[in-house]
DSSP file (Angstrom, degrees, kcal/mol; ACC not computed):
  #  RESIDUE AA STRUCTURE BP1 BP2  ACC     N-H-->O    O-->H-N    N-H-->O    O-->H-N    TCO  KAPPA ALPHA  PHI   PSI    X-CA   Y-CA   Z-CA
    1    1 A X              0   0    0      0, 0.0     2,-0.2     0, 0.0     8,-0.0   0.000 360.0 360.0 360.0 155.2    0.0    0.0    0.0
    2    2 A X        -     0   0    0      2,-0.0     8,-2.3     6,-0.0     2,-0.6  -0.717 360.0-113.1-133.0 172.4    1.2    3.8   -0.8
    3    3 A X  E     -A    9   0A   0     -2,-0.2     2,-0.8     6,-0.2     6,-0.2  -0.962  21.0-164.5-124.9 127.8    0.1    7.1    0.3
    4    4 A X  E >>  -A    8   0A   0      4,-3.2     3,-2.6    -2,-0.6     4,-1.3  -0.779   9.0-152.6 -94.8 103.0   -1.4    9.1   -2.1
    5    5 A X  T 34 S+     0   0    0     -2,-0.8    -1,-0.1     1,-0.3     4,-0.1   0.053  99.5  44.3 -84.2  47.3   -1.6   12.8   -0.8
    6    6 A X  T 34 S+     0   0    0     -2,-1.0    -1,-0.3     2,-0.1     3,-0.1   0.283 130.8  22.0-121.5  -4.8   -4.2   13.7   -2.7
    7    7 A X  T <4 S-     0   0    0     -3,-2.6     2,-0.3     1,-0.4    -2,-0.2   0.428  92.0-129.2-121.7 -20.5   -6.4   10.3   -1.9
    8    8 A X  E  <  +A    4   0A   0     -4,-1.3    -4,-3.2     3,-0.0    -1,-0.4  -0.798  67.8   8.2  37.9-116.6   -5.0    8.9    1.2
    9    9 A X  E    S-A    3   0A   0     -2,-0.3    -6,-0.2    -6,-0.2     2,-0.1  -0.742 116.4  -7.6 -94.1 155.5   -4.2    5.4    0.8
   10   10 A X  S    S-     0   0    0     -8,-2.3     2,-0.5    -2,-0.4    -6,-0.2  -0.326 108.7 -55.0  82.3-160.4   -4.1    3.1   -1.8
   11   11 A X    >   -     0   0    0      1,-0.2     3,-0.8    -2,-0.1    -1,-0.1  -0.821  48.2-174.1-131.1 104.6   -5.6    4.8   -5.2
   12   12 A X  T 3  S+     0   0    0     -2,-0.5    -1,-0.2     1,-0.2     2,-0.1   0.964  74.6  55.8 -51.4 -76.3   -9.2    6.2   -4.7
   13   13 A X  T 3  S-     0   0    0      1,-0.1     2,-0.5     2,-0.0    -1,-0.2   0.176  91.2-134.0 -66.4  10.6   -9.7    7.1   -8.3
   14   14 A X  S <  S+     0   0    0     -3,-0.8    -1,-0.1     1,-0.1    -2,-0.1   0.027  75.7 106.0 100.0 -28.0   -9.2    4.4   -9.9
   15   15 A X        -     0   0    0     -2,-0.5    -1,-0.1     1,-0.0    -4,-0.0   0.917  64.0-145.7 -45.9 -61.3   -7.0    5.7  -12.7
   16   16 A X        +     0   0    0      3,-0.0    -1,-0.0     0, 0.0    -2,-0.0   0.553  65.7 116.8  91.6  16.8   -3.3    4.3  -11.6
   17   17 A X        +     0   0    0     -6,-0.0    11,-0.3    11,-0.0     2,-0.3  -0.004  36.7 132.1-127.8  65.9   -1.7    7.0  -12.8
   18   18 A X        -     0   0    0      1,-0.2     7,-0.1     9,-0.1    -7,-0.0  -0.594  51.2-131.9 -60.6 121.6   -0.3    8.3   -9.5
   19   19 A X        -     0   0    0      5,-0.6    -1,-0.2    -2,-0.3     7,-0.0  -0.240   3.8-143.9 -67.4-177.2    3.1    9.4   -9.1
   20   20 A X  S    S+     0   0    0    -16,-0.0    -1,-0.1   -18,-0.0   -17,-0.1   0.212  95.6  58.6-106.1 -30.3    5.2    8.0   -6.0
   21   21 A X  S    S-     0   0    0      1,-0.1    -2,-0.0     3,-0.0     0, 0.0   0.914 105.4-121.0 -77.0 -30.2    7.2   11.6   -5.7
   22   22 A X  S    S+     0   0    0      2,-0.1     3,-0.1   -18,-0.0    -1,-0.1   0.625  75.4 117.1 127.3  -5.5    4.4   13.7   -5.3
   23   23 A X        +     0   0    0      1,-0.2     2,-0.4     2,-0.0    10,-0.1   0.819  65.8  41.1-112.1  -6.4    4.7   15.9   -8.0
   24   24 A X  S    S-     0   0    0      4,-0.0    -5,-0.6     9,-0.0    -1,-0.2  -0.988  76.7-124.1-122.4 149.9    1.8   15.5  -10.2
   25   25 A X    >   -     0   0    0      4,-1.2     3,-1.9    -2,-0.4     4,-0.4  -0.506  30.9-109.9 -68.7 144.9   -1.8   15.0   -9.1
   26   26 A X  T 3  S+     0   0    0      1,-0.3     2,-0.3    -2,-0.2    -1,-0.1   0.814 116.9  53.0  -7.3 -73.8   -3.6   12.0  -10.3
   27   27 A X  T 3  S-     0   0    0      1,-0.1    -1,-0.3     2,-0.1     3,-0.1  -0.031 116.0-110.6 -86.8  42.9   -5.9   13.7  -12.6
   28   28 A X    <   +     0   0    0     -3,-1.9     2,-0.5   -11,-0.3    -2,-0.1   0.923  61.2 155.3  30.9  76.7   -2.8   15.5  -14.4
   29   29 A X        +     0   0    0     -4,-0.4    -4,-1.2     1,-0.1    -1,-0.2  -0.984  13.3 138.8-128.3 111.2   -3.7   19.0  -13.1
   30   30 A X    >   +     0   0    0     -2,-0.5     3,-2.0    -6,-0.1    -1,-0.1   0.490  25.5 116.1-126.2  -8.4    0.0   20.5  -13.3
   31   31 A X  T 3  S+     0   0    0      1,-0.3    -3,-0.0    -3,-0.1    -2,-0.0   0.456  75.1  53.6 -40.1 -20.8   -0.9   23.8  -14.6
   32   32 A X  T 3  S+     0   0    0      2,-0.1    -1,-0.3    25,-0.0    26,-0.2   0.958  95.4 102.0 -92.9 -59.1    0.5   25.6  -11.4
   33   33 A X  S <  S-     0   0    0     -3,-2.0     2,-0.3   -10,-0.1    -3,-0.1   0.190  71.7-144.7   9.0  80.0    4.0   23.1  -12.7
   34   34 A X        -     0   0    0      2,-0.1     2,-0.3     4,-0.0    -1,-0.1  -0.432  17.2-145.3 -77.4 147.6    6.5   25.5  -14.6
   35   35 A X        -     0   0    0     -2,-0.3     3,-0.1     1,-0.1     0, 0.0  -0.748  20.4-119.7 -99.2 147.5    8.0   22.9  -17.5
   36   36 A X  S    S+     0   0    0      1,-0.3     2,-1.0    -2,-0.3    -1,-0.1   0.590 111.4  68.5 -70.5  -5.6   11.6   23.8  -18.2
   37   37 A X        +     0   0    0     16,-0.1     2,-0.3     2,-0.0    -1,-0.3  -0.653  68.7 134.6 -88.8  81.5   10.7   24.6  -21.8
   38   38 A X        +     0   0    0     -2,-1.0    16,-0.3    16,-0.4     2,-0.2  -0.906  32.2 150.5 -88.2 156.6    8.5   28.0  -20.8
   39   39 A X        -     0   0    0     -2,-0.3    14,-0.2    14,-0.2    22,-0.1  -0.408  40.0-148.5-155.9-122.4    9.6   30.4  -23.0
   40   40 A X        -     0   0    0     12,-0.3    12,-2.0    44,-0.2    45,-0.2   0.145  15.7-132.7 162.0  98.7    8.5   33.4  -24.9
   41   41 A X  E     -Bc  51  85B   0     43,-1.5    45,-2.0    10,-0.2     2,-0.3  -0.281  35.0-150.8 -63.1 131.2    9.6   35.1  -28.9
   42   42 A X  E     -Bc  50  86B   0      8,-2.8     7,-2.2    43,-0.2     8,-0.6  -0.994  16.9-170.2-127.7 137.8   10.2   38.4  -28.4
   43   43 A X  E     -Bc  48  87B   0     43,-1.5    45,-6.1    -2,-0.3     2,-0.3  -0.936  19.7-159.2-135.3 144.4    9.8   40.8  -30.6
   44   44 A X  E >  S-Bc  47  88B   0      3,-2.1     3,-2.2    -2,-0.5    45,-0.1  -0.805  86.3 -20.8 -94.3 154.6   10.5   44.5  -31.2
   45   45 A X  T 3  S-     0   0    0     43,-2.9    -1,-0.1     1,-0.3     3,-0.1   0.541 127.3 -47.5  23.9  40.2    8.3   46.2  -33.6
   46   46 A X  T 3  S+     0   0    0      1,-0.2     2,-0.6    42,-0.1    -1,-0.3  -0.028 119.8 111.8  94.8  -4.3    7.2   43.2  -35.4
   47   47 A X  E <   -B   44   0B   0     -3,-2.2    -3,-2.1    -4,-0.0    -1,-0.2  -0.690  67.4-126.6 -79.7 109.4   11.2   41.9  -35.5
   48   48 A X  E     +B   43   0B   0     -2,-0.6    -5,-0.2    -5,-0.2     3,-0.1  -0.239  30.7 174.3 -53.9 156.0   12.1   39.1  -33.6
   49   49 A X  E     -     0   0B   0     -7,-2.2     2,-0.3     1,-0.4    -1,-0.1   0.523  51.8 -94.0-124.8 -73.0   14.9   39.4  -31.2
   50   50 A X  E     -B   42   0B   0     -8,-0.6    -8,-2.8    -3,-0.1    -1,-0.4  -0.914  49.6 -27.5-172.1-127.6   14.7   36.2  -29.6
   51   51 A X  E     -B   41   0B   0     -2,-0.3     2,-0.5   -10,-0.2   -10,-0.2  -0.775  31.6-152.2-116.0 140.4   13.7   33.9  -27.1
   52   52 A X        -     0   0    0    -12,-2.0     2,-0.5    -2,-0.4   -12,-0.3  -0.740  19.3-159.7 -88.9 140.4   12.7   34.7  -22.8
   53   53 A X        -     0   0    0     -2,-0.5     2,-0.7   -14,-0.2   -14,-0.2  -0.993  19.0-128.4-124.0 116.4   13.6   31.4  -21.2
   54   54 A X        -     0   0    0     -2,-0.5   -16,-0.4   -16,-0.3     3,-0.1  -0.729  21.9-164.9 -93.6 144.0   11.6   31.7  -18.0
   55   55 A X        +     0   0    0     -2,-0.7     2,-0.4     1,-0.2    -1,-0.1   0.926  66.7  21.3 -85.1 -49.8   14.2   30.9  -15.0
   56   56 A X  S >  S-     0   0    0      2,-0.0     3,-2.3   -20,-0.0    -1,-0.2  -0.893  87.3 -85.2-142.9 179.2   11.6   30.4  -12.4
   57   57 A X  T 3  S+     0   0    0     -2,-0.4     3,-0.1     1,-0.2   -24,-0.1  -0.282 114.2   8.8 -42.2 152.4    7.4   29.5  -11.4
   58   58 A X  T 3  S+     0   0    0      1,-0.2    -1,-0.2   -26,-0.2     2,-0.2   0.439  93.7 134.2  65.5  18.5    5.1   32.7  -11.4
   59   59 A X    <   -     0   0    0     -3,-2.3     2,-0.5     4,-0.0    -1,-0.2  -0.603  52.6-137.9 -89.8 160.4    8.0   34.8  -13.0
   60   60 A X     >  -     0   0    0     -2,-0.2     4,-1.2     1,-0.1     5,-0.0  -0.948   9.8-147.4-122.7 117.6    6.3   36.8  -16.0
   61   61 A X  H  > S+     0   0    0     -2,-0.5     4,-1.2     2,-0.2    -1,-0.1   0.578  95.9  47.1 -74.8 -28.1    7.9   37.1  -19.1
   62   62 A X  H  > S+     0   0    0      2,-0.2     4,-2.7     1,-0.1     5,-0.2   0.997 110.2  53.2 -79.7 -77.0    6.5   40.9  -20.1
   63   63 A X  H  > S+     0   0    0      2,-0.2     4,-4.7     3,-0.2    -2,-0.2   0.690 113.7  44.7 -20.0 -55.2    7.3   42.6  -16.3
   64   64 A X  H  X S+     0   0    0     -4,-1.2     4,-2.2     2,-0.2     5,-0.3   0.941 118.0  43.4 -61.6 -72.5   11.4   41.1  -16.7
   65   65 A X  H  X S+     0   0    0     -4,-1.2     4,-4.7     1,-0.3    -2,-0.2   0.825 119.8  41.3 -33.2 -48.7   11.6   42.4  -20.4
   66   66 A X  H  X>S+     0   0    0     -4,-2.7     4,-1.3     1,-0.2     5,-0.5   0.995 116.7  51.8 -67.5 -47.2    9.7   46.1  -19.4
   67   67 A X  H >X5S+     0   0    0     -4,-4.7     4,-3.9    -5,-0.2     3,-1.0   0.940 112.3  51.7 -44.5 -45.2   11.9   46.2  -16.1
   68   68 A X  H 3X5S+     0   0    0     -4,-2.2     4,-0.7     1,-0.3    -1,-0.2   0.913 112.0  39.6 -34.4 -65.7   14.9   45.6  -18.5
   69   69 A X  H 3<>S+     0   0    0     -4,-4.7     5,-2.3    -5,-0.3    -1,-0.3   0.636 110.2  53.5 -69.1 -15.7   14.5   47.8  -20.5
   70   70 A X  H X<5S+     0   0    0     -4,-1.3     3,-1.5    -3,-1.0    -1,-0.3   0.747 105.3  58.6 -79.5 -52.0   13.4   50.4  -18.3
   71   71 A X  H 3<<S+     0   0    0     -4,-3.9    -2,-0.2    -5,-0.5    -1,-0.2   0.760 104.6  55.1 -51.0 -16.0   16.7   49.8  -16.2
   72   72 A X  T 3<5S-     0   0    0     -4,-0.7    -1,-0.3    -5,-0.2    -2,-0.2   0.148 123.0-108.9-114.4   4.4   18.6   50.6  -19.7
   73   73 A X  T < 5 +     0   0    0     -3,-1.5    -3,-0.2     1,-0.3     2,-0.1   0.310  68.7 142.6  77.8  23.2   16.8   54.0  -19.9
   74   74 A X      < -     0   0    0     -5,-2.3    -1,-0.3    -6,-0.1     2,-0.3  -0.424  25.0-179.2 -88.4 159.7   14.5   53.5  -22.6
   75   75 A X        +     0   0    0      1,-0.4     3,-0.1    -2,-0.1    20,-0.0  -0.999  48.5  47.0-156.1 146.5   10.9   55.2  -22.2
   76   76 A X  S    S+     0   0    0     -2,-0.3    -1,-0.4     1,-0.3    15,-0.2   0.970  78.8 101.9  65.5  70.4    7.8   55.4  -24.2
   77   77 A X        -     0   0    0     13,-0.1    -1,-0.3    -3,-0.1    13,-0.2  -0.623  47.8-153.6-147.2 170.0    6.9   51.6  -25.4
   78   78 A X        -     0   0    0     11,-0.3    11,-4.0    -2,-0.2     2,-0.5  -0.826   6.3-146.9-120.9 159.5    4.7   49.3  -24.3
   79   79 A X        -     0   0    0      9,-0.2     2,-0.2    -2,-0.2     9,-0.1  -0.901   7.4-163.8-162.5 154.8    4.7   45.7  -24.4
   80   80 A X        -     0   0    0     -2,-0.5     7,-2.0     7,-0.4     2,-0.4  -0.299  16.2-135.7 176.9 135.0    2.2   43.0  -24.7
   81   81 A X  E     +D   86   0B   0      5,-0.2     2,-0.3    -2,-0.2     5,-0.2  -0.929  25.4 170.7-113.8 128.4    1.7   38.8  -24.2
   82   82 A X  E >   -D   85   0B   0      3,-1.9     3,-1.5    -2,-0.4    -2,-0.0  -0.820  66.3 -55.2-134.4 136.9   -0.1   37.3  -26.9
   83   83 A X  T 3  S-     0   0    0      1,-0.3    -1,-0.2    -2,-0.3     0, 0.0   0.180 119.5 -23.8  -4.7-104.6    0.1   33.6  -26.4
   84   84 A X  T 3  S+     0   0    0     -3,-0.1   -43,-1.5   -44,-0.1     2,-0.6   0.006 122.7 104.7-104.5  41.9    4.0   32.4  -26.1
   85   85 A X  E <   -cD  41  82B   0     -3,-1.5    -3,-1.9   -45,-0.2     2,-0.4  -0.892  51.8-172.5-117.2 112.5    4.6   36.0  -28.2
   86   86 A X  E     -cD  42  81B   0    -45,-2.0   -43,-1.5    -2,-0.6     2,-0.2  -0.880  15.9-162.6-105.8 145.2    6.1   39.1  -25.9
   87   87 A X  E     -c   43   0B   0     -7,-2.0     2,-0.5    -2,-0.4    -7,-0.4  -0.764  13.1-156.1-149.5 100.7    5.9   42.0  -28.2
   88   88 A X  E     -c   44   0B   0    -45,-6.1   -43,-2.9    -2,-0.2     2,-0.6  -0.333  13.1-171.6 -80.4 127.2    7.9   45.3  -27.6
   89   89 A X        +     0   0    0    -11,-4.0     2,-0.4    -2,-0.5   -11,-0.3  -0.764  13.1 163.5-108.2 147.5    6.3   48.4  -29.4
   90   90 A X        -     0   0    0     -2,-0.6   -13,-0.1   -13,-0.2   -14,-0.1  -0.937  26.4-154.3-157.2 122.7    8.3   51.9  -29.5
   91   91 A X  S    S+     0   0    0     -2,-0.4     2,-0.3   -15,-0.2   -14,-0.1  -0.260  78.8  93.3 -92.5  43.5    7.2   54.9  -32.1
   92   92 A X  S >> S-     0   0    0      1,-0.1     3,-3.4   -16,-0.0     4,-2.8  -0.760  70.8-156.9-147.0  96.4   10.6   56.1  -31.9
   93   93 A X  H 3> S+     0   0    0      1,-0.3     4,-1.1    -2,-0.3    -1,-0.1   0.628  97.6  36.5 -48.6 -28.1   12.6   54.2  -35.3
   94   94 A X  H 3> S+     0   0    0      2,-0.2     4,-0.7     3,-0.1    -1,-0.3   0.586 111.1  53.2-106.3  -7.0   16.2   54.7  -33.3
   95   95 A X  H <> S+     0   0    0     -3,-3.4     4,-2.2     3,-0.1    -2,-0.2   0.740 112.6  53.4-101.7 -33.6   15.0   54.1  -29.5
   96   96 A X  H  X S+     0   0    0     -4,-2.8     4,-1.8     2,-0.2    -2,-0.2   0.960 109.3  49.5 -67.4 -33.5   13.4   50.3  -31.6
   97   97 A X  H  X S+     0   0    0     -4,-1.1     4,-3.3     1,-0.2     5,-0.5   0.934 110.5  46.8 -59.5 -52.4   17.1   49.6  -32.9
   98   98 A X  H  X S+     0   0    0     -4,-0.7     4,-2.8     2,-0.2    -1,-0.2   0.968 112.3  49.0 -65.6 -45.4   18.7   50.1  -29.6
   99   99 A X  H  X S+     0   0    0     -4,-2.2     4,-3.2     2,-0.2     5,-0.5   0.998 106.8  60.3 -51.3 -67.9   16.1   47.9  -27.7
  100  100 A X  H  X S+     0   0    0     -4,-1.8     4,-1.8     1,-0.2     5,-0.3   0.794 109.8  42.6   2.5 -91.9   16.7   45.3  -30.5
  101  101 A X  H  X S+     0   0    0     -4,-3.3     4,-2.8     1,-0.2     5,-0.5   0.927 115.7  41.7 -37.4 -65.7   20.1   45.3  -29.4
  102  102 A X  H  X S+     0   0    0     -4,-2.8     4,-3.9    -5,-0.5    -2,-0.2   0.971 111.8  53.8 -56.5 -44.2   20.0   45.2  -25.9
  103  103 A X  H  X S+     0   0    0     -4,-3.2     4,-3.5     1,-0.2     5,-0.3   0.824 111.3  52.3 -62.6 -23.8   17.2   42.8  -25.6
  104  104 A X  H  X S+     0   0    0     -4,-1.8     4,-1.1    -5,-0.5    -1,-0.2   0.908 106.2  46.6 -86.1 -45.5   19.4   40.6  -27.8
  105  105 A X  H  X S+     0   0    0     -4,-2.8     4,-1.7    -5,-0.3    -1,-0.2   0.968 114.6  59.5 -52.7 -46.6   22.4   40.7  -25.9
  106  106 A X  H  < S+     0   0    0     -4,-3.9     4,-0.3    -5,-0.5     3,-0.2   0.942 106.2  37.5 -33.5 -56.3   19.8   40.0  -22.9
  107  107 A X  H  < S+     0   0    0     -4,-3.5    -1,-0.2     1,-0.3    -2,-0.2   0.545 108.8  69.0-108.3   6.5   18.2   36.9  -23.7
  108  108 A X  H  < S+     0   0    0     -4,-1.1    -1,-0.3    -5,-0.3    -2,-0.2   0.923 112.0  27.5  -4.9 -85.4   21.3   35.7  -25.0
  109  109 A X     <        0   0    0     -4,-1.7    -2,-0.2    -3,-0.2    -3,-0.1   0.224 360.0 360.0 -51.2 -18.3   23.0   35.4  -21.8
  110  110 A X              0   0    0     -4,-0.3    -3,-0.1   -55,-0.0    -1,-0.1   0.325 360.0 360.0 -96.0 360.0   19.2   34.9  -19.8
């Protein structure tokens, strides 16, 4: 007999497809689970730059990138999640080249 700590013992639901560590529920509800692939395309002004590798659970891919950039002294863009797409926008053609760059050196190295 095992302990299931969502069941108690043994396997109450009948499935079998209980883990022994713990780390997924029965009914594959992992959604709270960060996967080592998360990731995120990023793009300035419709130009990819590249890819956010998130590092850890709850971190939010938009928040790092606007902190970033904001730490690097750029001002007046916004950016946007659209499904695994972060998307930086700036209406100022030489302040998008320099993000470019920096974000590219970023997630490079991230």
């Amino acid at each position: 007999m095992w302990w299931d700590p969502w069941n108690g013992f043994g396997n109450s639901n009948g499935n079998g497809s209980f883990l022994p560590f713990g780390i997924f529920r029965p009914d594959g509800d992992n959604n709270n689970i960060k996967n080592s692939s998360d990731s995120y395309h990023v793009y300035v002004n419709g130009d990819y730059v590249g890819d956010k590798e998130l590092i850890t659970q709850g971190e939010e891919g938009t928040s790092v990138i606007h902190d970033y950039l904001e730490s690097r002294g750029f001002q007046d863009f916004g950016v946007k999640l659209e499904g695994d797409r972060i998307d930086v926008e700036s209406e100022e053609p030489h302040q998008s080249d320099d993000m470019k760059r920096h974000l590219a050196v970023y997630l490079s190295i991230r």
